[in-house]
C-alpha positions as CSV (number, residue, x, y, z in Angstrom):
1,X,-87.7,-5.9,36.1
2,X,-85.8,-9.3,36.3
3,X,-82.3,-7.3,36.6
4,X,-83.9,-5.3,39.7
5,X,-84.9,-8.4,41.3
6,X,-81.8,-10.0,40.9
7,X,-79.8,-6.8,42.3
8,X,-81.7,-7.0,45.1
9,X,-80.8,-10.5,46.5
10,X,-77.8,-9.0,48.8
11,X,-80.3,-6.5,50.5
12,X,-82.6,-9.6,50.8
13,X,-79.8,-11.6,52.4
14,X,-79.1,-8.9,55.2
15,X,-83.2,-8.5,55.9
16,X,-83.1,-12.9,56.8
17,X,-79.9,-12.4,58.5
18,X,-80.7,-9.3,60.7
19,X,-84.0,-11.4,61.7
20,X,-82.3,-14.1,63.1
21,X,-79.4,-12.5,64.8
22,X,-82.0,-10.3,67.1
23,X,-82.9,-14.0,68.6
24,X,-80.7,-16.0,70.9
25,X,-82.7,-19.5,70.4
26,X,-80.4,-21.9,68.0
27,X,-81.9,-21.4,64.8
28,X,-80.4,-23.6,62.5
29,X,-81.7,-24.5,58.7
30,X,-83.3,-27.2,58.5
31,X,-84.5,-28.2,54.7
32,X,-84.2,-25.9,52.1
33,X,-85.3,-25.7,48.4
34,X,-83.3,-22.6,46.1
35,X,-85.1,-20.4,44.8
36,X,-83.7,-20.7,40.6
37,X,-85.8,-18.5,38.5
38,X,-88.9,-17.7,37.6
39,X,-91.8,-19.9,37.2
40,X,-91.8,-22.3,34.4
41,X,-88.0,-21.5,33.9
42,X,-86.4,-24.8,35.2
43,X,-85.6,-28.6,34.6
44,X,-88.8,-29.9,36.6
45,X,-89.2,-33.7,36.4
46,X,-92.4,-35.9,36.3
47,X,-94.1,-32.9,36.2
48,X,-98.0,-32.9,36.3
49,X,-99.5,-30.6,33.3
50,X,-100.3,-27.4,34.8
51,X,-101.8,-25.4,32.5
52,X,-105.2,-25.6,34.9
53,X,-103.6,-24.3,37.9
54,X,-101.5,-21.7,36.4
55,X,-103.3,-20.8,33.5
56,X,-101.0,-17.9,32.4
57,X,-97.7,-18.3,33.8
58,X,-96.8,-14.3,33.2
59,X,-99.7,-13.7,35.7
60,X,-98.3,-16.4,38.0
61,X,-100.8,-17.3,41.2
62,X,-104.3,-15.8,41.3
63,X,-106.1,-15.9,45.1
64,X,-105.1,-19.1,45.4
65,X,-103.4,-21.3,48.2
66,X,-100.2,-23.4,48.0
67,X,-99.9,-26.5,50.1
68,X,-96.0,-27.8,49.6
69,X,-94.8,-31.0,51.4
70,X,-90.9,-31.0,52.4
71,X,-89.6,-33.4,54.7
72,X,-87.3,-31.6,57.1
73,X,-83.7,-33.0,58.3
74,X,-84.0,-32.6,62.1
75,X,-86.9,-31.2,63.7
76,X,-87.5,-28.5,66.6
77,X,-90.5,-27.5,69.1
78,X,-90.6,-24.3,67.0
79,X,-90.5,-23.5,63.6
80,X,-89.9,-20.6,61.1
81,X,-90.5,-20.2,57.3
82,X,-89.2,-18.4,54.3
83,X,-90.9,-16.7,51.6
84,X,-89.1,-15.7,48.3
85,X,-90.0,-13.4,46.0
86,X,-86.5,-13.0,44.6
87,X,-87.5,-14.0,40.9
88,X,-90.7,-11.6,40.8
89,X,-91.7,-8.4,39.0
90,X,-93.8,-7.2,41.6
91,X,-94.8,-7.4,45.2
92,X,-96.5,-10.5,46.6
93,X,-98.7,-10.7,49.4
94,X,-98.8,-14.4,51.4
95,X,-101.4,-14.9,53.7
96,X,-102.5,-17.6,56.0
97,X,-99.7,-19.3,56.4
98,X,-100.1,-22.5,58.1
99,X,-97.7,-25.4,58.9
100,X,-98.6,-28.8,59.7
101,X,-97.7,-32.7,60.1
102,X,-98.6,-34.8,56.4
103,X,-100.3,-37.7,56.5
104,X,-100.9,-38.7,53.6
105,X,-101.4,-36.8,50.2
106,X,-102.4,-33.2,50.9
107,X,-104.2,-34.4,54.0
108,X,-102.8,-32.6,57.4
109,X,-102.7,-34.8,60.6
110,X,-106.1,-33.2,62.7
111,X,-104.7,-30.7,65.2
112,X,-101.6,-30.2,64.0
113,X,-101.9,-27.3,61.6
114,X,-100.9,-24.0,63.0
115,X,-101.1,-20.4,61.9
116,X,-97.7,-19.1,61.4
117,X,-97.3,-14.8,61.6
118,X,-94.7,-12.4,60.3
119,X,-94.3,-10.2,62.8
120,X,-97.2,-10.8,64.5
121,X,-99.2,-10.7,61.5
122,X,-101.1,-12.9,59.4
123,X,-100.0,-11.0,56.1
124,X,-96.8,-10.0,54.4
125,X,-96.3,-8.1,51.2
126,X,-92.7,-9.2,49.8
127,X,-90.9,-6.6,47.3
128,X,-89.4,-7.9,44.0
129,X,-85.7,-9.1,44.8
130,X,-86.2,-10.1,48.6
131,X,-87.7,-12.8,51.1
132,X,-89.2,-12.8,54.1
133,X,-88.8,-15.2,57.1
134,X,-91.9,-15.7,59.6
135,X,-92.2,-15.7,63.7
136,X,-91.4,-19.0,65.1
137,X,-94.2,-21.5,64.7
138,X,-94.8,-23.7,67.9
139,X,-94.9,-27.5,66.7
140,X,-97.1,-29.1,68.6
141,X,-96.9,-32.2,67.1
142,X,-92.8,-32.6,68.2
143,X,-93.6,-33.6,71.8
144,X,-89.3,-34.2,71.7
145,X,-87.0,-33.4,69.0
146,X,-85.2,-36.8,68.6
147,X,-88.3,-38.7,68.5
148,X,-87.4,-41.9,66.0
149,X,-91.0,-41.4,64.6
150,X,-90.7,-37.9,63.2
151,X,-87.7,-39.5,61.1
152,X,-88.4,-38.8,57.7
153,X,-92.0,-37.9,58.3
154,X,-92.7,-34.6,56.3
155,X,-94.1,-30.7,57.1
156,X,-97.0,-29.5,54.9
157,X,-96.6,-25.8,54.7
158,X,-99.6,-23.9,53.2
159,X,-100.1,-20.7,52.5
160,X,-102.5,-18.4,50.2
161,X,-101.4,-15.8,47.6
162,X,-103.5,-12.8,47.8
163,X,-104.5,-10.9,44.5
164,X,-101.8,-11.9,41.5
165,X,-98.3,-13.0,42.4
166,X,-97.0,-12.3,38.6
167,X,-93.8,-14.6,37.7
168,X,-93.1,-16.8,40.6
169,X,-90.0,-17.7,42.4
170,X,-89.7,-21.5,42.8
171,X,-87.3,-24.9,42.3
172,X,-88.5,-26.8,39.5
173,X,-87.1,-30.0,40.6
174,X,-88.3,-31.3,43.5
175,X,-88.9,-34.5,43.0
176,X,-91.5,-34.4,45.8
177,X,-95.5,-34.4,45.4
178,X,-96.8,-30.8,46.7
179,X,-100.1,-29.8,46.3
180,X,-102.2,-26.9,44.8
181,X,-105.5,-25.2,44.8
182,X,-107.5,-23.7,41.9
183,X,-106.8,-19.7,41.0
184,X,-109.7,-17.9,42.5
185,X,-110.0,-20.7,45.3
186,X,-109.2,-18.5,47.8
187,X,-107.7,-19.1,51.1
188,X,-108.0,-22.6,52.3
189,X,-104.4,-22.6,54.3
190,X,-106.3,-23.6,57.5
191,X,-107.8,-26.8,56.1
192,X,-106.5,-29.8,57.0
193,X,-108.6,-32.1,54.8
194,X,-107.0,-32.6,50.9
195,X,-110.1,-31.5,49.0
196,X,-109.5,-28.2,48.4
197,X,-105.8,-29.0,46.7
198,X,-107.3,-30.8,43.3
199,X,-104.0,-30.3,41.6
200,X,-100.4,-31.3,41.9
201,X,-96.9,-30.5,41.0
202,X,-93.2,-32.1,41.6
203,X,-92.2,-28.8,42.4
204,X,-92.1,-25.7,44.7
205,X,-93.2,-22.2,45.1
206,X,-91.8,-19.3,46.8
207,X,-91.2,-21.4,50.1
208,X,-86.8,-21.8,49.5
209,X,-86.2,-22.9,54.0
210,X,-87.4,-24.5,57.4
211,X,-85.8,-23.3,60.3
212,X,-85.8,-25.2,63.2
213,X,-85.1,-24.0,66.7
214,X,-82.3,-26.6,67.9
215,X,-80.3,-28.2,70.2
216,X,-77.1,-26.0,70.7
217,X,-74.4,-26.9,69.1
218,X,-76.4,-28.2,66.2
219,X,-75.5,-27.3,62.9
220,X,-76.3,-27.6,59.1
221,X,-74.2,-29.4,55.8
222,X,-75.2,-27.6,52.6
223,X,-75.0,-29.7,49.5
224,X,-74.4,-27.4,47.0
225,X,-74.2,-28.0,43.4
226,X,-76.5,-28.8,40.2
227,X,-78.4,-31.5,38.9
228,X,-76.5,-34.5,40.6
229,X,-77.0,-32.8,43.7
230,X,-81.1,-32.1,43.0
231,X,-81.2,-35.2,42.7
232,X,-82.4,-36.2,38.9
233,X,-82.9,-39.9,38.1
234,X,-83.4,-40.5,42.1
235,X,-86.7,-42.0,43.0
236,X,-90.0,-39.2,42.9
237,X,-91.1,-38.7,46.7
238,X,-88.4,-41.4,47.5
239,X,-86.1,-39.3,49.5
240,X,-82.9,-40.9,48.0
241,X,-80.6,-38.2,46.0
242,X,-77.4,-38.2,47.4
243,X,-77.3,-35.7,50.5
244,X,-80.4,-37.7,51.6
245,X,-78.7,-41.0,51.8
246,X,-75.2,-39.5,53.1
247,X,-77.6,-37.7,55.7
248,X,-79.2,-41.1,57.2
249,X,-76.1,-42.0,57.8
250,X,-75.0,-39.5,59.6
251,X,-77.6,-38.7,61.5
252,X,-77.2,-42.7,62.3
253,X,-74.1,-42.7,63.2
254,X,-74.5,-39.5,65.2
255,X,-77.4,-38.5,65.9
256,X,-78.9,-35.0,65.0
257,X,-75.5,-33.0,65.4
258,X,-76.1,-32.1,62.4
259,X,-78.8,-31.3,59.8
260,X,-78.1,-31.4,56.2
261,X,-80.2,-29.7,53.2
262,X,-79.8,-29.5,49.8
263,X,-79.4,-26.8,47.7
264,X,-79.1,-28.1,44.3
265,X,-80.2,-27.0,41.1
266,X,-80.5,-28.7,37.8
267,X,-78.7,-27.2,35.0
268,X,-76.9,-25.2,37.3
269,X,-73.2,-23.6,36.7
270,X,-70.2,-22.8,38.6
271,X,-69.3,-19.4,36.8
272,X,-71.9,-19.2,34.0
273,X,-74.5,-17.8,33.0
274,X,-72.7,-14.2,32.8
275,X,-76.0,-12.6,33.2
276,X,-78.8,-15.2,34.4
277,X,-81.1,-11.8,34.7
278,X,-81.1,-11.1,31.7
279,X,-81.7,-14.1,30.1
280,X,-83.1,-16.9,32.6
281,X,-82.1,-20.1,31.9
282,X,-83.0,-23.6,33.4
283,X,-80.5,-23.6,35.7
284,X,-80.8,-20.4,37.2
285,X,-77.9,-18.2,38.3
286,X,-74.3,-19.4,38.6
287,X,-73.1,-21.0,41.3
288,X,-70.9,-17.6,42.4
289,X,-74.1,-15.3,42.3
290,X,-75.9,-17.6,45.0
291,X,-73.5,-18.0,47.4
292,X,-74.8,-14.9,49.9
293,X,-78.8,-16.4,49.3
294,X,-77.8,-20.4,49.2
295,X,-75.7,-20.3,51.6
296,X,-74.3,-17.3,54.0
297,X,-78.1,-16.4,54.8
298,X,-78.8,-19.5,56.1
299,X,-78.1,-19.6,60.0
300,X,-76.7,-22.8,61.4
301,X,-74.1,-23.3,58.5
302,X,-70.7,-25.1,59.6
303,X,-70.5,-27.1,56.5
304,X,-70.2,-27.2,52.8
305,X,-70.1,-30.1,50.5
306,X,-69.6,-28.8,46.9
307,X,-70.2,-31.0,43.6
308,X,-70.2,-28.7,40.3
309,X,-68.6,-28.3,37.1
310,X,-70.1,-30.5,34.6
311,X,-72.6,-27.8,33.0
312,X,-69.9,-25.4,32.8
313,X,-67.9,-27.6,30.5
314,X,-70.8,-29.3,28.7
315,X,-73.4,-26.5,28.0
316,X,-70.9,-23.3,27.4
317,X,-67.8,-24.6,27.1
318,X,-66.0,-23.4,30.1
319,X,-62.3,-23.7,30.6
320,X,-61.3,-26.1,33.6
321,X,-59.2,-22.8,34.5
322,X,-62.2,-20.8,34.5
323,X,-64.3,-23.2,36.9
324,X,-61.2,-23.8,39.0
325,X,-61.4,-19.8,39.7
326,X,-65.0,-19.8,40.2
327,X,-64.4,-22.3,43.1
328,X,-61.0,-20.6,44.4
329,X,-63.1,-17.2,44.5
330,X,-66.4,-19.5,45.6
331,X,-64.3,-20.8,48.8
332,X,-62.5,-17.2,49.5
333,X,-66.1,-15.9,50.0
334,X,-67.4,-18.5,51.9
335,X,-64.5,-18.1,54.5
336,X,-64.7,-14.4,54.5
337,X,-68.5,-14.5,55.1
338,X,-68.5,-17.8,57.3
339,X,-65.5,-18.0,59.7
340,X,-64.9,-21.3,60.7
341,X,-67.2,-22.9,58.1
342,X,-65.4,-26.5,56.8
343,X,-65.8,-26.8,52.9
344,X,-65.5,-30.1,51.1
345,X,-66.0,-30.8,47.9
346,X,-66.7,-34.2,45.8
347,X,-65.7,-35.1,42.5
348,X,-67.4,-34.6,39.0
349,X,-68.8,-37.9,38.1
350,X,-68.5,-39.4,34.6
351,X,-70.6,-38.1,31.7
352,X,-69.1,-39.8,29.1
353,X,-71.3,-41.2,26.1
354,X,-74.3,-39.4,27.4
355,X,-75.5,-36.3,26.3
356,X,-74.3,-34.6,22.7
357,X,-72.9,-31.7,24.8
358,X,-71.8,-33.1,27.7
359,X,-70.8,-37.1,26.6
360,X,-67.9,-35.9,24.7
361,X,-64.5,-36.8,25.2
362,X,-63.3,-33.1,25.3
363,X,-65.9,-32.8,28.2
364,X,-64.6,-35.7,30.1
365,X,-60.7,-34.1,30.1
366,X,-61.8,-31.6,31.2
367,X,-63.4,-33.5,34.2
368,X,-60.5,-35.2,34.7
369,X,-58.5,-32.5,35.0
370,X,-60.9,-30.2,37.5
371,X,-60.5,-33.7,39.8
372,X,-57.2,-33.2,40.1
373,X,-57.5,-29.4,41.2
374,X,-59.7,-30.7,43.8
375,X,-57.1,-33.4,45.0
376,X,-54.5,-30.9,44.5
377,X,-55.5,-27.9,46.0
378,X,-55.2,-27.2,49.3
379,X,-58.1,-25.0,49.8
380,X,-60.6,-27.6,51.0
381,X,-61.3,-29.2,54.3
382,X,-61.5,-32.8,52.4
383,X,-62.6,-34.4,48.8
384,X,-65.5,-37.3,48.2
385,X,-64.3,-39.1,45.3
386,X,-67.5,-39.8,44.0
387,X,-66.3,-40.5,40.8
388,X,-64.2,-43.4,42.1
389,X,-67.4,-44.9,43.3
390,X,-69.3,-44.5,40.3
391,X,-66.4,-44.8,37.0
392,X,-66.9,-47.9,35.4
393,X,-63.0,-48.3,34.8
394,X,-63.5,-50.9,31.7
395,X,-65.4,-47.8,29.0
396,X,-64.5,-44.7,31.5
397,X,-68.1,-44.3,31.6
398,X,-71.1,-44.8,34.7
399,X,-71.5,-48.2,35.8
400,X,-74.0,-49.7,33.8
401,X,-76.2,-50.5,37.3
402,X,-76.3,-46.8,38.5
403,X,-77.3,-46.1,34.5
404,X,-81.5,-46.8,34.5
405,X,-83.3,-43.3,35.7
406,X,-85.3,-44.1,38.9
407,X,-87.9,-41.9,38.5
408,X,-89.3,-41.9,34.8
409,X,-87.9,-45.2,33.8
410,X,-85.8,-46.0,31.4
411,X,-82.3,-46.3,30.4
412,X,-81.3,-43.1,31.7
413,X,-79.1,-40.4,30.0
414,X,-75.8,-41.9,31.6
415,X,-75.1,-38.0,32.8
416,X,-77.3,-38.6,35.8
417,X,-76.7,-41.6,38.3
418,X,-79.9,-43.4,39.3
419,X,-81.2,-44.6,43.2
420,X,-78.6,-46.9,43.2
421,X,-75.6,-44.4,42.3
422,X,-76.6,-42.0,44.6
423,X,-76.7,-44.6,47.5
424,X,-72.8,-44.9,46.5
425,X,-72.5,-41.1,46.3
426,X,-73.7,-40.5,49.5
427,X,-71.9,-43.7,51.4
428,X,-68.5,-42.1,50.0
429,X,-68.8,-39.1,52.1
430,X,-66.8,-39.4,55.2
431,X,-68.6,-39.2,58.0
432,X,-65.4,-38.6,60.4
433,X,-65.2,-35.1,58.9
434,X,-68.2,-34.5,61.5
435,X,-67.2,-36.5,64.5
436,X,-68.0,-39.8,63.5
437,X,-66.4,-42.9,62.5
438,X,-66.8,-44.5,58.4
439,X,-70.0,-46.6,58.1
């Protein structure tokens, strides 16, 4: 059933993409979350145990609701959501839906948590293999858009899963608290007290975008990539992976022009697995197979930064040839399906002396030589040399300061930068690719 739902991700993409074009409002992404596999397939971190709210993870959710906390990148009057169910084995019915302004916890600011339909409806039953994206949401809490104190404040989106999901669709590594209720709960969507949400989880469930209606002209950045990208070693709830930090800067130096959402995944690979549906791994299908979902469905898109590579090399022994395809054929689509969309890409950071597989020096040539392609190549917009920000020149290793892991504690795994990496990471992007001047 796995290969079914993976087959039908391209008829899923054309079902979110024929919703948006029949509306003339500019929609435009505005967080996302990629949907990698099914649930407890994935690389979660500071995970909570969870064996009380999902007993039996074959039989997935059980009449229960989901309240999941993201913290959108620009903000609208109006809203939409979207519900995956592309890792399932059977359909799923979401009812319920509510979305709302955290406070605090699972707590919901009072009055701000609205019923959200799909298609005037408040149930929808999504088939293995696709999503679904809802009616716009009025906000009621955004009085204006650019308000300073909505920045970095943070959406609770709740919903309730009717009957049993089976295997859910979700990201494992959120590195944000969400919040869940007990199987058999029932619906408690509408609620805007935390007392019926007794468990939590650094992860999330089925929900993969926001959509905010915005200003025209506004568009979205995907970061696209793996683990350095989803942020591992970063700060839990902290809000400081690299596209984070690279996007306070530029919404500081230029407002909200632009909104930029991550869609990285730990573990993941530029050209491997060969066939993720067949045997789901941690981090869930390549790179290549996720383009049309990650990226083409979302609306808004006019830019791509791209960091990958590392896995490919260190878990299945990729050629730098290989991956160097898998990006030439990576960009070719993205052109083809995106005219006019500008594609950077940033280079593979150091993972020398880390990990057995990926510390090696075999590994590390291979790095080096995939950088050069980058700088080589002519078929990007522009190249954020990350590793020239992060290369500790003396051992050819990370700096020993971006080294400790942010979240757990620790010394780190020296594959992984840590707060204080990223914060380089994301100050090496240049911001005059989007109108602005270095800050």
């Amino acid at each position: 059933m796995l290969k079914y739902a993976f087959a039908m991700m391209l008829a899923g993409a054309m079902v979110a993409n024929t919703a948006v074009a029949a509306d003339s409002r500019n929609w435009v992404v505005s967080w996302t979350g990629s949907a990698q596999g099914p649930y407890p397939v994935g690389n979660a971190t500071a995970q909570p145990e969870l064996k009380f709210a999902f007993p039996e993870p074959s039989r997935g959710a059980i009449n229960q609701t989901f309240r999941l906390i993201v913290r959108p990148d620009i903000w609208g009057r109006e809203a939409r959501i979207r519900l995956s169910n592309v890792f399932g084995t059977k359909p799923v019915t979401f009812a319920d839906a509510h979305t709302g302004l955290q406070t605090s916890g699972a707590a919901v600011l009072k009055g701000s948590n609205r019923a959200v339909t799909f298609k005037g409806k408040t149930s929808v039953t999504v088939a293995p293999g696709q999503w679904v994206e809802s009616d716009p949401v009025a906000l009621s809490f955004v009085t204006s858009p650019n308000d300073p104190m909505l920045s970095g404040r943070k959406l609770a989106v709740s919903f309730h899963v009717v009957g049993e999901s089976g295997p859910m669709t979700w990201h494992a590594k959120a590195l944000q608290t969400s919040y869940l209720g007990p199987q058999g709960g029932g619906s408690q969507a509408g609620d805007e007290a935390e007392g019926a949400f007794p468990f939590s989880t650094t992860s999330w469930y089925f929900l993969d975008a926001v959509i905010m209606n915005a200003a025209p002209g506004t568009k979205a950045v995907v970061a696209f990539g793996d683990s350095i990208t989803d942020g591992t070693a970063s700060t839990l709830n902290g809000d400081d992976r690299w596209p984070d930090v690279f996007s306070r800067r530029l919404h500081a130096a230029i407002g909200d022009r632009y909104a930029v959402v991550n869609q990285g995944i730990g573990g993941n690979q530029v050209v491997g697995p060969k066939d993720y549906a067949a045997n789901p791994i941690g981090g869930g299908p390549s790179a290549i197979s996720r383009l049309e979902r990650d990226i083409v469905s979302l609306p808004g898109v006019g830019a791509v930064v791209w960091l990958e590579g590392i896995n490919d090399f260190g878990t299945s022994g990729a050629t730098m040839e290989a991956v160097a395809d898998g990006y030439r054929q990576g960009v070719a689509t993205l052109r083809a399906r995106l005219p006019g969309v500008k594609i950077y890409v940033a280079t593979l950071t150091t993972a020398l002396n880390s990990t057995p597989t990926h510390g090696t020096p075999d590994v590390d040539a291979k790095r080096k030589a995939l950088n050069a392609f980058f700088k080589s190549e002519k078929i990007f917009d522009g190249v954020a040399d990350f590793d020239a920000v992060t290369l500790d020149g003396t051992t050819g290793a990370i700096k020993p300061e971006f080294a400790p892991n942010s979240t757990t504690g620790g010394p780190g795994d020296r594959l992984h930068p840590n707060r204080a990496g990223y914060a380089a990471m994301g100050g090496a992007v240049d911001l005059g690719w989007f109108g602005a001047g270095k800050r």
